[in-house]
C-alpha positions as CSV (number, residue, x, y, z in Angstrom):
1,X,45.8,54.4,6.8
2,X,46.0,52.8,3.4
3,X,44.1,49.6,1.9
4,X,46.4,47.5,-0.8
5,X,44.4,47.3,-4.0
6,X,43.2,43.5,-5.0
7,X,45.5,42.8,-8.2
8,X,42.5,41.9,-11.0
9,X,43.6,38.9,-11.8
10,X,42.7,37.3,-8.3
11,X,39.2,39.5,-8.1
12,X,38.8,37.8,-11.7
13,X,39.8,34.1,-10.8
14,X,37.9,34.4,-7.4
15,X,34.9,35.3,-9.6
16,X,35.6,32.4,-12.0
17,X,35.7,30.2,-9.4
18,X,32.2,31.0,-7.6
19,X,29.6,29.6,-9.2
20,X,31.9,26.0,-9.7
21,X,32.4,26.1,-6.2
22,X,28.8,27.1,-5.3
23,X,27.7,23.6,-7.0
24,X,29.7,22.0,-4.9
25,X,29.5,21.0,-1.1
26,X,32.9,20.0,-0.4
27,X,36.2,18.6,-2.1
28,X,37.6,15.3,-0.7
29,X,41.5,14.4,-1.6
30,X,40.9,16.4,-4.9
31,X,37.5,15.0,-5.6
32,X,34.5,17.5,-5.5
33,X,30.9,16.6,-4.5
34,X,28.5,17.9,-6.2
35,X,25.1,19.4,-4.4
36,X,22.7,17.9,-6.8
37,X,23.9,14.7,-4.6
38,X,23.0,16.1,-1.3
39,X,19.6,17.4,-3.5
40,X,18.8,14.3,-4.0
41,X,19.6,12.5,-0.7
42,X,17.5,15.5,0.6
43,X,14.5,15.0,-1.4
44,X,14.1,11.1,-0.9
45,X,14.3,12.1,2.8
46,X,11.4,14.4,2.5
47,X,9.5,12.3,0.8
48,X,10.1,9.5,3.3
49,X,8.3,11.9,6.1
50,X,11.6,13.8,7.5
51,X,11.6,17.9,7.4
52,X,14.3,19.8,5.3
53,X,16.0,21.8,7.7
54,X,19.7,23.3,8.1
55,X,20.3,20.5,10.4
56,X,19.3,18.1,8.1
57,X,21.3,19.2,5.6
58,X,24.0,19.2,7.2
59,X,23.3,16.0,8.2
60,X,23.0,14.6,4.5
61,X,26.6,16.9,3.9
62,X,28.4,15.0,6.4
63,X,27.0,11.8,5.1
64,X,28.0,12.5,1.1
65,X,32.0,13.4,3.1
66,X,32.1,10.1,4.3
67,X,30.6,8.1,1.2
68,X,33.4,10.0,-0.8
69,X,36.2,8.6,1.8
70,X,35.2,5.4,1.9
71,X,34.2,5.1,-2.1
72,X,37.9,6.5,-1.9
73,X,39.1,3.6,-0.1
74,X,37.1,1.3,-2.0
75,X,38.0,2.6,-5.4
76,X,42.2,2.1,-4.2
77,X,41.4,-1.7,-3.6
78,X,40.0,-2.0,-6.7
79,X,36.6,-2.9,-5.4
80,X,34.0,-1.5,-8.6
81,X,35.8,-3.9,-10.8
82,X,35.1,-7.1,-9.1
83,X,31.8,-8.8,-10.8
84,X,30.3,-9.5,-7.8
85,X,30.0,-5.8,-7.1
86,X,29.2,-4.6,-11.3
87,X,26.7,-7.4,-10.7
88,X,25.2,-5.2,-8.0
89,X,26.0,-1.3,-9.5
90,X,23.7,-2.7,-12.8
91,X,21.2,-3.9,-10.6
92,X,20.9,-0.8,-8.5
93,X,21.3,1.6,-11.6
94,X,18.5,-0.4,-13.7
95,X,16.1,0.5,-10.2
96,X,17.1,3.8,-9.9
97,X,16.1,4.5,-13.8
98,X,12.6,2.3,-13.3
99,X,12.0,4.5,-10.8
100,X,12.2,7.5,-12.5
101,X,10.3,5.7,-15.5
102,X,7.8,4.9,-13.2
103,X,7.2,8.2,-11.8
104,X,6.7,9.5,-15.5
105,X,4.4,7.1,-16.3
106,X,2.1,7.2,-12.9
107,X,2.6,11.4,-13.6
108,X,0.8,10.6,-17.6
109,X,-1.4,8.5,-16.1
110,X,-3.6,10.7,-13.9
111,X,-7.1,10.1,-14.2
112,X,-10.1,12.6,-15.5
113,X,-12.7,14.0,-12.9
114,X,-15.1,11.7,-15.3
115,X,-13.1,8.8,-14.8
116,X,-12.8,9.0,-10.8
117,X,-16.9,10.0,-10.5
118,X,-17.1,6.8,-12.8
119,X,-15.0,4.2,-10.5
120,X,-16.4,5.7,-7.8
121,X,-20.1,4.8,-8.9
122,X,-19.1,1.5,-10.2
123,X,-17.8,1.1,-6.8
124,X,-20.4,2.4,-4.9
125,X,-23.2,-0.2,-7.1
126,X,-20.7,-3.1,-6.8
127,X,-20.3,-2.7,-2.8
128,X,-22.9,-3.9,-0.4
129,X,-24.4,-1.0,1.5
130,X,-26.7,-3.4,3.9
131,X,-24.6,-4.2,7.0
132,X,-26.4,-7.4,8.7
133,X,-26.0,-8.4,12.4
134,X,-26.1,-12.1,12.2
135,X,-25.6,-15.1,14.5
136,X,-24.5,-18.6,13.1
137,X,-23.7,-21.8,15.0
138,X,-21.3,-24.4,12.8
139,X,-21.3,-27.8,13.1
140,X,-19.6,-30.4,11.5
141,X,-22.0,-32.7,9.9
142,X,-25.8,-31.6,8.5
143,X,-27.3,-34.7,10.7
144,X,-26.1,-32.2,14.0
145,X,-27.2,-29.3,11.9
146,X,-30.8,-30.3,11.8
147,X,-30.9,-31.9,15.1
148,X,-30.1,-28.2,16.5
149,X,-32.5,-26.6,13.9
150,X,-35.0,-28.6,15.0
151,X,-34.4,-27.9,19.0
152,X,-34.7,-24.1,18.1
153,X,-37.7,-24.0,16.5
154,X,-38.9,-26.0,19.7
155,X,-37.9,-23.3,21.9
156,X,-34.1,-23.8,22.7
157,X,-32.1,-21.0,22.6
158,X,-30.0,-20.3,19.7
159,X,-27.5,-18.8,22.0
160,X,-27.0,-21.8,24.3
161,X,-26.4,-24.1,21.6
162,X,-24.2,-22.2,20.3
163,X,-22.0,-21.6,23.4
164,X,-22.5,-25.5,24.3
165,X,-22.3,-26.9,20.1
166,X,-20.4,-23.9,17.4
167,X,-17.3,-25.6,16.1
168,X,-16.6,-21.6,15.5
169,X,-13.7,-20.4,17.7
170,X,-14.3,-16.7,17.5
171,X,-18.5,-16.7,17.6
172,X,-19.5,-20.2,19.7
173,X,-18.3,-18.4,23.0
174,X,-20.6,-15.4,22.1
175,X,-23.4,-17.3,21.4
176,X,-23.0,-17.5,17.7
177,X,-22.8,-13.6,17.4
178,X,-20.8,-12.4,14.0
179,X,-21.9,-9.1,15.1
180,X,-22.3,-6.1,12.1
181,X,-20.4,-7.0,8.8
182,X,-21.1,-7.0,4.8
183,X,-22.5,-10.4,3.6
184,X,-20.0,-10.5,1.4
185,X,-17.2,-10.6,3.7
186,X,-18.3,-14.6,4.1
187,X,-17.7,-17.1,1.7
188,X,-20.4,-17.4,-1.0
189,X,-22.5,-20.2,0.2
190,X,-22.9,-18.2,3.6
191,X,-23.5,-14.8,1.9
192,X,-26.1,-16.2,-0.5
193,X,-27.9,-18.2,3.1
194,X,-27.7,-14.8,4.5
195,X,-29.4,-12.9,2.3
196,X,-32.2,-14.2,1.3
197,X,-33.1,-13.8,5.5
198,X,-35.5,-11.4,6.5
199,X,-34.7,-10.0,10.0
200,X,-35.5,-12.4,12.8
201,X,-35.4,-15.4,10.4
202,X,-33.0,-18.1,10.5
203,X,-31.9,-20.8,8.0
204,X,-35.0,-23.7,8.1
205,X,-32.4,-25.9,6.7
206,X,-28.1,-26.6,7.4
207,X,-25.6,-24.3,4.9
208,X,-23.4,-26.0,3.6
209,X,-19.6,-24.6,3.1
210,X,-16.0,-25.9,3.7
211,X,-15.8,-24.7,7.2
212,X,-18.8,-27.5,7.3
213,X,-22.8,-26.6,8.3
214,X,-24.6,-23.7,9.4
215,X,-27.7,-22.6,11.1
216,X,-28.0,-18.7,10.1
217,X,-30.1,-16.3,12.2
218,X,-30.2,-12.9,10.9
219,X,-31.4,-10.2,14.0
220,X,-31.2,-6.9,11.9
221,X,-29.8,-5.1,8.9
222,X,-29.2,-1.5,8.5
223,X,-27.9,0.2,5.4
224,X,-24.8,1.6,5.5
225,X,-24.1,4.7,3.2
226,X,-21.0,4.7,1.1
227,X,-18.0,7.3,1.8
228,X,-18.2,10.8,0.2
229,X,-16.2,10.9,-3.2
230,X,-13.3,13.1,-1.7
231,X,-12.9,11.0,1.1
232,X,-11.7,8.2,-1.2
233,X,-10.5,10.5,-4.3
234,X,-7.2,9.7,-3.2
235,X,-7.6,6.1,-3.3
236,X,-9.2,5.6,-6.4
237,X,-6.5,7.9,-8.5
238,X,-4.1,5.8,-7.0
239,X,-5.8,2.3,-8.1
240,X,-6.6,3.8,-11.5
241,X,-3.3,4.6,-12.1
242,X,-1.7,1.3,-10.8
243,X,-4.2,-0.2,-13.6
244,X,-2.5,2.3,-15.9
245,X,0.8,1.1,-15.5
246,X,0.0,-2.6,-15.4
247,X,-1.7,-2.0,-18.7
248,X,1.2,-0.3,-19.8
249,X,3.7,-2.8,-18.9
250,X,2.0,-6.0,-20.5
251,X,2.1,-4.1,-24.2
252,X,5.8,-3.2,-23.4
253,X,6.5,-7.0,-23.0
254,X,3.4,-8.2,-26.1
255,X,5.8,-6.1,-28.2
256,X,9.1,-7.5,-26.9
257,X,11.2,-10.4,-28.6
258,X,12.0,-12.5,-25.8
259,X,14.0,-15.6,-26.5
């Protein structure tokens, strides 16, 4: 038994051919698509959370087939050249290539070690580490306000009034308890009344803010101790570099000529 030789010219063209064909994932009516499509499609899937696997490449194969058909279909009624839909391909093109100019300049714009251990100490000093368990009842007018004051210090309990008088939805029904938070998470007026409290001590007098008046008891503090540096490293590139490219975009546009 005999094999026919291979005339060279096909083993030649066949070899020619490869590497063309091998950077493309299919040919439609004529048309080839390239892999560097299915690449792509593939990599914004990943990023969005999916796994690259052989099924999901395939997947993304079948899905570039059928774009091509029906960009086929669209391309034989004329479709790109209606200015409704250029309107839209400009649009789309100009966010595809601020992506990418985005990407480069968050990439140039990664902070120092120095410059994260310095946010995250300016952080640190400008957050409250004292937690404060407070109780408040609100009323609406200081003339109620001192009325109530003046029952407590008699012996009423704060708690009762509160349930029976707190104009506050989410604390009256608990007797007035705001349970553990940051002073600061309250308006100014109320954070300032707050913390000049010593535990135990309540407001001798009504605070005023736009929610209207406030009797303040504070029952304890504790101090609560910030994160660990790597817990929030990640957060604190991320606002860094968001500053970055804000900065970078307003002298983009102080230099532009707009008319």
């Amino acid at each position: 038994m005999t094999f026919k030789k291979t005339p060279l010219w096909v083993l030649l063209a066949a070899f020619a051919a490869a590497p063309v064909m091998a950077q493309n994932i299919a040919v439609v009516n004529g048309t080839p698509i390239p892999k560097s499509r299915v690449d792509a499609m593939v990599a914004q899937l990943v990023r969005q959370g999916q796994q690259d696997t052989p099924q999901l490449q395939l997947a993304v194969r079948e899905e570039m087939v059928n774009r091509e058909i029906l960009m086929q279909e669209a391309i034989r009624r004329g479709l790109p050249n209606r200015p409704d839909v250029k309107a839209q391909i400009a649009v789309a093109q100009q966010t595809v290539v601020l992506h990418s100019l985005i990407e480069d300049v968050m990439k140039a714009s990664q902070p120092s070690d120095a410059e994260i251990k310095a946010r995250y100490d300016a952080l640190v000093h400008d957050t409250g580490t004292t937690e404060y368990h407070l109780h408040h009842i609100l009323v609406d007018n200081e003339a109620q306000a001192k009325d109530l004051i003046a029952k407590i210090q008699a012996g009423a309990s704060f708690e009762a009034l509160a349930k029976q008088f707190s104009k506050d939805p989410g604390s009256g029904k608990n007797g007035g308890d705001l349970n553990w938070s940051d002073p600061k998470a309250y308006v100014p007026e109320f954070a300032a009344a707050a913390q000049k409290l010593t535990k135990g001590q309540m407001t001798d007098t009504p605070v005023h803010t736009q929610f209207g008046w406030h009797i303040i008891r504070v029952d304890d503090t504790r101090t609560v101790p910030p994160p660990p540096l790597e817990q929030v490293r990640s957060q604190i590139v991320q606002q860094i570099q968001q500053e970055k490219l804000q900065a970078f975009e307003e002298n983009l546009r102080k230099k532009a000529k707009i008319q």
